[in-house]
PASEBA-1860 file (N, C-alpha, C; in nm, 3 decimals):
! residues 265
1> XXXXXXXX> 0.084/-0.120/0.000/0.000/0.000/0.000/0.087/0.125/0.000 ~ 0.026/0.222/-0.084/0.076/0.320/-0.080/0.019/0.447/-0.004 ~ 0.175/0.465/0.083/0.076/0.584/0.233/0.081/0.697/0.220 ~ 0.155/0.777/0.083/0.110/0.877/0.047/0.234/0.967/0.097 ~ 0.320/0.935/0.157/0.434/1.038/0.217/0.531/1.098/0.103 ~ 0.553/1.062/-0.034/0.656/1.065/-0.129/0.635/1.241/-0.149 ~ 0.692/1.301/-0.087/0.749/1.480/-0.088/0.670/1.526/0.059 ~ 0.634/1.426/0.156/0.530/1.524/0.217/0.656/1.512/0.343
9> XXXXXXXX> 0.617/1.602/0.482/0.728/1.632/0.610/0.646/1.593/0.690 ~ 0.674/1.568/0.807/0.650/1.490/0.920/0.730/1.526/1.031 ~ 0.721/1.589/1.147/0.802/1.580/1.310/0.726/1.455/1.374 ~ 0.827/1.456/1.439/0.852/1.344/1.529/0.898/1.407/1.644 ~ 0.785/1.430/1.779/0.837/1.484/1.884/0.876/1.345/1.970 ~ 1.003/1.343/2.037/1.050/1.219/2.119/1.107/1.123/2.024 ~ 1.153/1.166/1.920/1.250/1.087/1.792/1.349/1.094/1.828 ~ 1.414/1.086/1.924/1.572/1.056/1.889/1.573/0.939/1.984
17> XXXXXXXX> 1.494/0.840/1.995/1.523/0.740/2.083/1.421/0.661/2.103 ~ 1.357/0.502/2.108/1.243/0.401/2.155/1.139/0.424/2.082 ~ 1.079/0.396/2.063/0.976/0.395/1.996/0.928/0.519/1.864 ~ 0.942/0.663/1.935/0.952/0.727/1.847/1.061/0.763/1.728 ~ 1.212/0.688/1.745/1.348/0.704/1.644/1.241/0.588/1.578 ~ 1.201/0.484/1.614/1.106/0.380/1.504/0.999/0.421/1.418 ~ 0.928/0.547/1.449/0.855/0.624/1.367/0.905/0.679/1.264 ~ 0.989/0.770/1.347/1.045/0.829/1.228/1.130/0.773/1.116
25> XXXXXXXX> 1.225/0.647/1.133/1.261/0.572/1.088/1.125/0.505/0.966 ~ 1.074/0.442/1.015/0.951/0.392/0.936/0.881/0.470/0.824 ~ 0.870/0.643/0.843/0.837/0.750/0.780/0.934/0.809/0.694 ~ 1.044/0.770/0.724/1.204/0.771/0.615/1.142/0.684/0.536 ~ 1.138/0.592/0.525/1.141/0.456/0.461/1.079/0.467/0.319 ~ 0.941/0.510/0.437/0.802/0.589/0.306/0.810/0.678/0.232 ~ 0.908/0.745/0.201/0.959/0.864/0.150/0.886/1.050/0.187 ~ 0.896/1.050/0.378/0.889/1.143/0.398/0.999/1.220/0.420
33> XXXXXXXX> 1.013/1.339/0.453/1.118/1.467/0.439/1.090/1.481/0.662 ~ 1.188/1.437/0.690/1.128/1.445/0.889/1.229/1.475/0.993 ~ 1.118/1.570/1.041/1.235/1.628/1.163/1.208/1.591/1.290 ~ 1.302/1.561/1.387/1.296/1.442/1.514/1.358/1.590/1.585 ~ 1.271/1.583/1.719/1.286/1.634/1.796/1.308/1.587/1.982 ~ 1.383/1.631/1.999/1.481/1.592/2.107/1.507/1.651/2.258 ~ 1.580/1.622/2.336/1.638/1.658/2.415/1.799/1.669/2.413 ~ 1.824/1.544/2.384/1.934/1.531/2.384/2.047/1.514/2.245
41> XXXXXXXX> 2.134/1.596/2.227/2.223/1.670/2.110/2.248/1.471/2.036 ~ 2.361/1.395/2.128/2.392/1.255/2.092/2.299/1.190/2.053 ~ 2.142/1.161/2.131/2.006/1.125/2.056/1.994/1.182/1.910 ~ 2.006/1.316/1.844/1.953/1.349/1.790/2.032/1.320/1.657 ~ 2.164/1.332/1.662/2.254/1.263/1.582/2.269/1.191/1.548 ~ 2.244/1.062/1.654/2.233/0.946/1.601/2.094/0.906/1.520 ~ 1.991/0.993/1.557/1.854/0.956/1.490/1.880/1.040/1.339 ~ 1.945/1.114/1.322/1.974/1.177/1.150/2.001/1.072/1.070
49> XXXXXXXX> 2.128/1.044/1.164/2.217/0.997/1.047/2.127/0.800/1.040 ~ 2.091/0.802/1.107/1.977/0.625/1.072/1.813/0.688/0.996 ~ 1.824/0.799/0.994/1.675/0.865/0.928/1.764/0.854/0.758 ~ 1.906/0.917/0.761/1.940/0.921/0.626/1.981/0.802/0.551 ~ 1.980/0.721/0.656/2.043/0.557/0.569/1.887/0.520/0.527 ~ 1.794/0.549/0.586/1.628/0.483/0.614/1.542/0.541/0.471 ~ 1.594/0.655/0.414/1.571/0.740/0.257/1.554/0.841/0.294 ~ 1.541/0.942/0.433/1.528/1.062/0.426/1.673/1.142/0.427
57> XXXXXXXX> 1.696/1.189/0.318/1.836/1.267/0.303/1.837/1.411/0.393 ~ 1.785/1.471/0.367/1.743/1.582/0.421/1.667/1.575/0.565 ~ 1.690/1.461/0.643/1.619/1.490/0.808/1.696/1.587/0.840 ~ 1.639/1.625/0.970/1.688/1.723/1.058/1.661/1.681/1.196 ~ 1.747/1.702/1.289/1.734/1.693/1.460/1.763/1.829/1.508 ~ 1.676/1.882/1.614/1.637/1.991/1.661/1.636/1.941/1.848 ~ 1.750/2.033/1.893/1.678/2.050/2.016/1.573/2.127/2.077 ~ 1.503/2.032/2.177/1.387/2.089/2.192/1.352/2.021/2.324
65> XXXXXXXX> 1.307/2.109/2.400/1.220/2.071/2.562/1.105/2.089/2.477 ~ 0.995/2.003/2.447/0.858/2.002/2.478/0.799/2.094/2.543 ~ 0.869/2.082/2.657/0.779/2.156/2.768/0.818/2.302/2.778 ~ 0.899/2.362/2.668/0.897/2.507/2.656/0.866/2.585/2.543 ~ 0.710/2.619/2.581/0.684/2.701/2.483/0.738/2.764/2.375 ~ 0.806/2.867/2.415/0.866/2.971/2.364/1.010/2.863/2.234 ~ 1.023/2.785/2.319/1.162/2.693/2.204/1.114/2.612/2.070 ~ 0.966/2.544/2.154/0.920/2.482/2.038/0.854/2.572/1.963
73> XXXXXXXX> 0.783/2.745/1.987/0.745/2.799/1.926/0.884/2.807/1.789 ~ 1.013/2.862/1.817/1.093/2.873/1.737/1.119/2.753/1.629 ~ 1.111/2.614/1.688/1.143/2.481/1.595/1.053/2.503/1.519 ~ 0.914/2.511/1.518/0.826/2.486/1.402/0.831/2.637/1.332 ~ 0.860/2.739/1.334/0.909/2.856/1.279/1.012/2.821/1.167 ~ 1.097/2.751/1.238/1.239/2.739/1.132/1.201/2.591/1.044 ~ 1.115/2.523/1.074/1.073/2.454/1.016/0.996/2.464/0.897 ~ 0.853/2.549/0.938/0.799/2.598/0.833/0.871/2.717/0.723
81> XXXXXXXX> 0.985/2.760/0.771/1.098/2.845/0.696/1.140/2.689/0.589 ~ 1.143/2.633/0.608/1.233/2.490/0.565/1.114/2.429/0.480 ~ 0.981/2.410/0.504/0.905/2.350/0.452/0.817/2.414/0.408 ~ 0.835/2.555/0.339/0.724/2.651/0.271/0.603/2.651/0.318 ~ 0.597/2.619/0.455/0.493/2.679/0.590/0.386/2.574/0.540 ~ 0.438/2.458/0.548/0.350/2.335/0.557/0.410/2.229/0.619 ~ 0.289/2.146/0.670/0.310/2.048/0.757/0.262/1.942/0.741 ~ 0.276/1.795/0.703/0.184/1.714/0.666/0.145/1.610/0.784
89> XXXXXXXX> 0.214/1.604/0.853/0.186/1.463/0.998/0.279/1.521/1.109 ~ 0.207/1.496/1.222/0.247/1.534/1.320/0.259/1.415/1.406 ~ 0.382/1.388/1.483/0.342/1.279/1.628/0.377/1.277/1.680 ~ 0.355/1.288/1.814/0.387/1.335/1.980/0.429/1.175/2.013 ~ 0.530/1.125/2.039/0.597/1.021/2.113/0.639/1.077/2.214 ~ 0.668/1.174/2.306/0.686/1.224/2.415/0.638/1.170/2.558 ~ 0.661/1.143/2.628/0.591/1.101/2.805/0.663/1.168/2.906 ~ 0.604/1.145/2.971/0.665/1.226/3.124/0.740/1.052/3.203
97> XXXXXXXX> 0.885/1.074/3.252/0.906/0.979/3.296/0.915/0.984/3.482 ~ 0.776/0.971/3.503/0.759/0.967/3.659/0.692/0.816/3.688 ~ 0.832/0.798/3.809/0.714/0.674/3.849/0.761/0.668/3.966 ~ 0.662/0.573/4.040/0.597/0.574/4.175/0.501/0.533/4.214 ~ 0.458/0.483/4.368/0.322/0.428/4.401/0.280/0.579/4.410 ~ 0.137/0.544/4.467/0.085/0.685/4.506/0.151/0.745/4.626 ~ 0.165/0.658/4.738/0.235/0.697/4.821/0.383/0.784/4.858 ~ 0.441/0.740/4.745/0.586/0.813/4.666/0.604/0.917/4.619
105> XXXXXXXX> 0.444/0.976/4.570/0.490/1.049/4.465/0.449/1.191/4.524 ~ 0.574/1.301/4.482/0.539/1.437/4.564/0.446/1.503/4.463 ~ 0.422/1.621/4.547/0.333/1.725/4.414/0.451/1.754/4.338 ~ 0.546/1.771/4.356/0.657/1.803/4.224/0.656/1.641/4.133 ~ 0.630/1.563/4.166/0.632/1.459/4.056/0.489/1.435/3.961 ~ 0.396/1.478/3.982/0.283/1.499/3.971/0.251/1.623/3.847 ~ 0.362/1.717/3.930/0.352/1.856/3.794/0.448/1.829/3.670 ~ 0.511/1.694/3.707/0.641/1.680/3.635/0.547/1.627/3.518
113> XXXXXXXX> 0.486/1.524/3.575/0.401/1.426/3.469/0.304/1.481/3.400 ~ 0.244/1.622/3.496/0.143/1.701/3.341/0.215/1.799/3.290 ~ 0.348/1.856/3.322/0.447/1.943/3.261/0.464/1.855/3.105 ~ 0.550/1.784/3.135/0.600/1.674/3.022/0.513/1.576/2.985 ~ 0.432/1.539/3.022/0.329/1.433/2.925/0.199/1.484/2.889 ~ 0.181/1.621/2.929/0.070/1.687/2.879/0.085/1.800/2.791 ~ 0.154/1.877/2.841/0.179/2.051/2.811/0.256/2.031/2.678 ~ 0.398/1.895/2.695/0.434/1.918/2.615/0.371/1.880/2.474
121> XXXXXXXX> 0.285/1.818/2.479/0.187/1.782/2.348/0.107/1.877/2.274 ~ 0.060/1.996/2.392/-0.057/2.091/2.372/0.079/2.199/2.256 ~ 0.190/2.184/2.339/0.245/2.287/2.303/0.317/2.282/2.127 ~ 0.342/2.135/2.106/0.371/2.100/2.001/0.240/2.139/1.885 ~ 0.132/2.097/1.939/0.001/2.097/1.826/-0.020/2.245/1.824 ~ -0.016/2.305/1.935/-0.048/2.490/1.886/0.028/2.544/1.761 ~ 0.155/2.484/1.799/0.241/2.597/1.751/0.246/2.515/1.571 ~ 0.219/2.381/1.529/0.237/2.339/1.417/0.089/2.367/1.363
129> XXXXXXXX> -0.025/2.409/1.407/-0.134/2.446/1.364/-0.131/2.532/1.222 ~ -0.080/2.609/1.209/-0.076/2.690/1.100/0.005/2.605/0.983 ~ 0.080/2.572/1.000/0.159/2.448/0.935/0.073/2.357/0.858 ~ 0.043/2.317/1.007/-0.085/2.194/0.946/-0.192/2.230/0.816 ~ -0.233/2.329/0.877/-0.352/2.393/0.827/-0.371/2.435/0.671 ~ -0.227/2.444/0.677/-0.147/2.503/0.497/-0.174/2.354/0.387 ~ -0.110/2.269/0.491/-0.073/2.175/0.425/-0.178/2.097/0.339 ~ -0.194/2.028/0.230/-0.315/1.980/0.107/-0.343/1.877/0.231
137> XXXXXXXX> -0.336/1.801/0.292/-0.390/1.695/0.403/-0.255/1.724/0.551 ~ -0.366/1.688/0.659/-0.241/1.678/0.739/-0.305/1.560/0.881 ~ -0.230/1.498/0.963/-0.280/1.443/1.071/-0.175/1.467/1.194 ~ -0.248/1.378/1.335/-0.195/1.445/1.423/-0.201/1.306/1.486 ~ -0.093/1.259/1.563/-0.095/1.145/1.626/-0.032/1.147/1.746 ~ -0.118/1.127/1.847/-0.075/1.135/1.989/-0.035/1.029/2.041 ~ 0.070/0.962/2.115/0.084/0.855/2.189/0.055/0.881/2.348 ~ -0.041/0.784/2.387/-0.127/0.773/2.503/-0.023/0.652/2.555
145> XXXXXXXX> -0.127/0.532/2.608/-0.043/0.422/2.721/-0.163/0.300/2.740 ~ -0.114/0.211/2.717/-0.220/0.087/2.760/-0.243/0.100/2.944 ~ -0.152/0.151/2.986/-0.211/0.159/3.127/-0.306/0.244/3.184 ~ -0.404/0.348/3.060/-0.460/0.425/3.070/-0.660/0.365/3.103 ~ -0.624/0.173/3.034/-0.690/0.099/3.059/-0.666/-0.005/3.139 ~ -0.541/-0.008/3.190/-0.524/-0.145/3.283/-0.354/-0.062/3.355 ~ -0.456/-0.035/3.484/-0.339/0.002/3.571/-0.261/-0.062/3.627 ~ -0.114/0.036/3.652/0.009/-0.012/3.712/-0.010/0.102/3.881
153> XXXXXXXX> 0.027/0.000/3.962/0.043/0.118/4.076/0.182/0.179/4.100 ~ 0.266/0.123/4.001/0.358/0.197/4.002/0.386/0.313/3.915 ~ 0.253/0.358/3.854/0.277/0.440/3.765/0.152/0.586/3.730 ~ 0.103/0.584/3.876/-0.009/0.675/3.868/-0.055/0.841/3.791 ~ 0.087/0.902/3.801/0.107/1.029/3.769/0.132/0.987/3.645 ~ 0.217/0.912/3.575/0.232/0.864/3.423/0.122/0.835/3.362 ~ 0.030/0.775/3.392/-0.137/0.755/3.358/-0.198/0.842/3.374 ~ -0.226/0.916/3.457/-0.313/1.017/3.486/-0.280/1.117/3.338
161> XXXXXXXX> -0.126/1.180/3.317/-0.102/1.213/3.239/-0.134/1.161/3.082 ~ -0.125/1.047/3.072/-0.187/1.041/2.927/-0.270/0.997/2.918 ~ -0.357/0.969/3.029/-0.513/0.978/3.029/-0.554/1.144/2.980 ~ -0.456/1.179/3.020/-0.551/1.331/2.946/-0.520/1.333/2.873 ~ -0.362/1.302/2.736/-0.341/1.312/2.619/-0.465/1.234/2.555 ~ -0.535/1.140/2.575/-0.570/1.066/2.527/-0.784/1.170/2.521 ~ -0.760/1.221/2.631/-0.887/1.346/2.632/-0.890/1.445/2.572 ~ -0.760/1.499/2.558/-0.740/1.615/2.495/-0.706/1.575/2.303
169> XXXXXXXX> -0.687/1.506/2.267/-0.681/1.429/2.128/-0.809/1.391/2.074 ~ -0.931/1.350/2.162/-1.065/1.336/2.138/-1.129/1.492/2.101 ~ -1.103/1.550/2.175/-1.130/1.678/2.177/-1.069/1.771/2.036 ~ -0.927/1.740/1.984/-0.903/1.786/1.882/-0.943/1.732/1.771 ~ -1.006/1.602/1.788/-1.047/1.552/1.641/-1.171/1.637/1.596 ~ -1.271/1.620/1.740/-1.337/1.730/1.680/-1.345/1.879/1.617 ~ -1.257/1.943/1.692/-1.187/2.031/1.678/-1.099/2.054/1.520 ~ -1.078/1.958/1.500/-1.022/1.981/1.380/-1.058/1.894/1.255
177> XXXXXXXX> -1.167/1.857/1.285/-1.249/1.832/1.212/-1.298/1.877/1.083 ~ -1.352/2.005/1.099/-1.357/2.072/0.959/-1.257/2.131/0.874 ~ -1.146/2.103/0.899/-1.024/2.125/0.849/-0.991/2.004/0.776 ~ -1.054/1.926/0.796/-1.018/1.754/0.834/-0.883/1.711/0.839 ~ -0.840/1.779/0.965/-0.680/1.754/0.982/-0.757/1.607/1.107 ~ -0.683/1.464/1.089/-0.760/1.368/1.146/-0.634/1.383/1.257 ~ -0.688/1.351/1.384/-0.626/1.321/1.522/-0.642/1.190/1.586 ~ -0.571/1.089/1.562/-0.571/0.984/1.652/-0.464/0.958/1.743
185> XXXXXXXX> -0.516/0.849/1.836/-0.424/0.813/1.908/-0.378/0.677/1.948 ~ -0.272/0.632/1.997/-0.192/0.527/1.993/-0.169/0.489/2.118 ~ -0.225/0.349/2.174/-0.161/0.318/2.281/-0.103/0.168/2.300 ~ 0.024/0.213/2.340/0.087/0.086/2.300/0.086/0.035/2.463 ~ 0.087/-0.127/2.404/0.078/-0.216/2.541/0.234/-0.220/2.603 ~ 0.276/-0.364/2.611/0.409/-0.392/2.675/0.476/-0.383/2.571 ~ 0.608/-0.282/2.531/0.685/-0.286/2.441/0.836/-0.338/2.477 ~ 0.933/-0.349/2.405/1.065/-0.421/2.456/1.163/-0.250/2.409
193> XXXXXXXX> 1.086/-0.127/2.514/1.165/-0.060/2.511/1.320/-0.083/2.590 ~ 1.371/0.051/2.614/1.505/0.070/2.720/1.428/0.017/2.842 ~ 1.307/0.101/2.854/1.238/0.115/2.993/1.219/-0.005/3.031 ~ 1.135/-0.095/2.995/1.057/-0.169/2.983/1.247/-0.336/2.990 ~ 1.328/-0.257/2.935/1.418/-0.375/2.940/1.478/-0.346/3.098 ~ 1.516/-0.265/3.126/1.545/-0.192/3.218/1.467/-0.240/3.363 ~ 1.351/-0.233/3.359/1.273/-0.250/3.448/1.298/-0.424/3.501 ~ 1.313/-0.482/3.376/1.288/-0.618/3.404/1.435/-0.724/3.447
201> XXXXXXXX> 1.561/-0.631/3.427/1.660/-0.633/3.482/1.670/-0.625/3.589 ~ 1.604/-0.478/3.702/1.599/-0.491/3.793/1.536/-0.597/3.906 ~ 1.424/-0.639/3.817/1.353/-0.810/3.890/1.405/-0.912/3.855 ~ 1.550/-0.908/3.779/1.653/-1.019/3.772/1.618/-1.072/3.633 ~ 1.527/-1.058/3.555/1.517/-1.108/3.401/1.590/-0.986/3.355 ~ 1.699/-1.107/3.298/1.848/-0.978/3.239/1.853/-1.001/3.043 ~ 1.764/-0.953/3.022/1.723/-1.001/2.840/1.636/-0.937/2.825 ~ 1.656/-0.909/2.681/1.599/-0.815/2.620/1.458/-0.925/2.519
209> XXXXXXXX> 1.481/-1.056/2.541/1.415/-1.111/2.495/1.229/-1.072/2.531 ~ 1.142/-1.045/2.429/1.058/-1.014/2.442/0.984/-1.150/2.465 ~ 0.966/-1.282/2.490/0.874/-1.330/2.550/0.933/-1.347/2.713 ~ 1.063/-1.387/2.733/1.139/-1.348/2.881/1.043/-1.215/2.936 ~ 1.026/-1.123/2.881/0.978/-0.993/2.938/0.831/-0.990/2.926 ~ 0.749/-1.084/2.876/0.621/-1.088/2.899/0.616/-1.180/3.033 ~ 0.674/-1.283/3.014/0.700/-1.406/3.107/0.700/-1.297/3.255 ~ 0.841/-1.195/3.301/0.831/-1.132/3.378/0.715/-1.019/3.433
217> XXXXXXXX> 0.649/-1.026/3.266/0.490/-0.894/3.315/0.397/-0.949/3.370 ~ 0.392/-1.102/3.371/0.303/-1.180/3.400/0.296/-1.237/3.583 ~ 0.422/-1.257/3.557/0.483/-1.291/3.698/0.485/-1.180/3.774 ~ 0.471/-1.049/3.805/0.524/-0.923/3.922/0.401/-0.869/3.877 ~ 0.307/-0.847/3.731/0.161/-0.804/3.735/0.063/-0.856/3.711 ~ 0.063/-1.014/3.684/-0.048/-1.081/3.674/-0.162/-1.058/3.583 ~ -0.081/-0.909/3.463/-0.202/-0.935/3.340/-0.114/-0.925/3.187 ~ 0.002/-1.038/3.194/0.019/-1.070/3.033/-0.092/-1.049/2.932
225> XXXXXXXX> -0.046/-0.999/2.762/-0.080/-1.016/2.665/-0.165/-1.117/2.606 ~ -0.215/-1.114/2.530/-0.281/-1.245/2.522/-0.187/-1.328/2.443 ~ -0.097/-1.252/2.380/0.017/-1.306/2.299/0.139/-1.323/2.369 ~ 0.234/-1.442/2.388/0.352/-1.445/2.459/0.437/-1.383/2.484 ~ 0.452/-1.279/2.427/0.526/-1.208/2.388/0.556/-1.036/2.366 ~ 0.643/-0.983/2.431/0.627/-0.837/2.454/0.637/-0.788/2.295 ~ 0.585/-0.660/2.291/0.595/-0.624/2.171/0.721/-0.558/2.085 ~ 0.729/-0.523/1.974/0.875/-0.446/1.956/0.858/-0.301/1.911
233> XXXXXXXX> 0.943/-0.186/1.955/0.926/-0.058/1.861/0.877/-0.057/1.709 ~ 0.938/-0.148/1.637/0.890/-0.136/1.517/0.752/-0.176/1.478 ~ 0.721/-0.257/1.559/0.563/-0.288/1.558/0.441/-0.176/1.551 ~ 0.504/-0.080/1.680/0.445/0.024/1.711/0.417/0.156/1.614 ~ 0.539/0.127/1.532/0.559/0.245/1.479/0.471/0.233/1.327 ~ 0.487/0.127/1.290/0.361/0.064/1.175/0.307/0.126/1.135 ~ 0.187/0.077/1.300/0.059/0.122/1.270/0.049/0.294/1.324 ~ 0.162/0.320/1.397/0.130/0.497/1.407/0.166/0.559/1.261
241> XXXXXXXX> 0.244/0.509/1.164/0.251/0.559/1.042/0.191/0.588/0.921 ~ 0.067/0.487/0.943/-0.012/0.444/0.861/-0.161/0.543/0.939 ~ -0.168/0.556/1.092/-0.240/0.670/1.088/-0.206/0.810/1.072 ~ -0.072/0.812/1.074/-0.015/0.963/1.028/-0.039/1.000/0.882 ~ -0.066/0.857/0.799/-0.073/0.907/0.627/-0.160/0.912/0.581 ~ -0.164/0.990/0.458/-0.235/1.020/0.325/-0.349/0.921/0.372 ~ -0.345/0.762/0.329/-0.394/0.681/0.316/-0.517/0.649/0.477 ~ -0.461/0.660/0.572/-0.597/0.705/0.686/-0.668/0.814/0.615
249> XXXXXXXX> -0.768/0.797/0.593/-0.851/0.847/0.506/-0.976/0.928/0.576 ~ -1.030/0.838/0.683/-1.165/0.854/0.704/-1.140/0.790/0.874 ~ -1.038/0.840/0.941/-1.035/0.759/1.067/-0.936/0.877/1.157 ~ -1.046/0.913/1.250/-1.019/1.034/1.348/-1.086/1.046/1.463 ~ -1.025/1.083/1.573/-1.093/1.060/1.736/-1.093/0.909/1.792 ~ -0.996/0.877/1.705/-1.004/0.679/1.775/-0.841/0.690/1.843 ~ -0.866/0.583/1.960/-0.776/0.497/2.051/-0.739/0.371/1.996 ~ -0.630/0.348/1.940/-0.551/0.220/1.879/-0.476/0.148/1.982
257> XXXXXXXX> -0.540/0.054/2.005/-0.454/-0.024/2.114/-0.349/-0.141/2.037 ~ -0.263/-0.118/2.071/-0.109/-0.168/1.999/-0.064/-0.263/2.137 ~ -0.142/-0.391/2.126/-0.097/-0.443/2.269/-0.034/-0.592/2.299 ~ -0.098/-0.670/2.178/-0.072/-0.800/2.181/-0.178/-0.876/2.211 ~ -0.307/-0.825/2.261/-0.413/-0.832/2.273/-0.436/-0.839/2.473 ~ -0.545/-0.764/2.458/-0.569/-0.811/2.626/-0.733/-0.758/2.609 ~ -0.794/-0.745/2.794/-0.932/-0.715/2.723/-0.959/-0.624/2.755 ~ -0.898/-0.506/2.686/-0.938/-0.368/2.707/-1.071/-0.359/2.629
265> X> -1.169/-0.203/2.737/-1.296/-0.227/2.598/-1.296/-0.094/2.469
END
């Protein structure tokens, strides 16, 4: 199938690393023109130069806090300077990395998680609006969290937070609706991120092996996949690509659960 990216641009907020360097990667592939946005300078370098082996010659990496207005106002400025003030797909891979029981967690971890897993989303879609808006089609793809339907107690302020990405994305579909710029969103289940490998190291499963790491989700949370097996970045990035393109046609204000199956409703 053809997804329609061949001359069109694409950001990637949270591209220089897990899941989102797999987006953008995936959106190289398709022959988009994409800029990955970052925190970190070494992330962002390394996500160019694998965006330019992937077919995008011309990526770009941009530092960027999310969570400051005024900076990301400037990225999509110099962007739309770069892309004759059009924008064709947008996608927030960004999260707030707070975790904790409830008991753990201060009000500074709390503002951390709607600073960075909220604000910084709102702040990305304001400022590419005009962009968007230029552009002959455009979409907007938010990444939410399977735990937004099946909680972790170690992760309350992280949920809470993209429980509202996931409110505030409903809200823009309508919203942008008559534009028909389409807004969906993505929530991926157990993936075989850093995090997610990371985590399962610390409970002594030392592998990156994704059924080892379902094996361990099953064992310490008692609600495995329906599939053996944890999922992979590239999996994820698929189906967020395919709602970022041309080719999503007629599909806006929906929750994509990317999980392996479980029984969310």
């Amino acid at each position: 199938m053809d997804l329609g990216f061949t001359g069109a641009s694409a950001v990637v907020a949270g591209g220089g690393r897990g899941m989102g360097l797999a987006v953008a990667r995936c959106l190289a592939e398709e022959g988009a023109r994409v800029a990955v946005l970052a925190r970190t300078p070494a992330d962002l370098e390394s996500a160019v130069a694998a965006l330019t082996a992937a077919g995008s010659p011309d990526a770009v990496g941009l530092v960027a806090d999310v969570g400051d207005q005024d900076r990301v106002t400037e990225v999509f400025a110099e962007l739309g300077e770069r892309w004759d003030g059009r924008l064709n797909a947008l996608i927030n891979a960004t999260g707030p990395n707070v975790q904790g029981d409830f008991g753990a967690l201060t009000d500074d971890d709390w503002q951390a998680g709607f600073d960075d897993g909220v604000m910084g989303m709102v702040h990305t879609v304001r400022s590419a609006l005009p962009l968007l808006r230029n552009a002959e089609w455009a979409r907007v793809v938010n990444f939410s969290a399977g735990s937004t339907q099946r909680q972790s107690v170690r992760l309350p302020a992280y949920t809470a937070a993209k429980a509202m990405v996931t409110s505030i994305s409903k809200n823009l579909s309508l919203y942008l609706a008559p534009d028909e710029i389409m807004v969906n969103v993505i929530s991926p289940g157990s993936v075989a991120s850093d995090s997610l490998i990371k985590w399962a190291k610390s409970v002594g499963v030392d592998s990156d092996d994704p059924y080892q790491l379902m094996a361990a989700i099953d064992k310490h949370f008692g609600h495995p996949a329906h599939l053996p097996r944890a999922g992979l970045p590239d999996e994820i990035a698929r189906v967020a690509t395919f709602l970022a393109s041309r080719a999503n046609s007629y599909m806006t204000g929906a929750n994509v659960n990317v999980d392996g199956g479980t029984d969310f409703t």
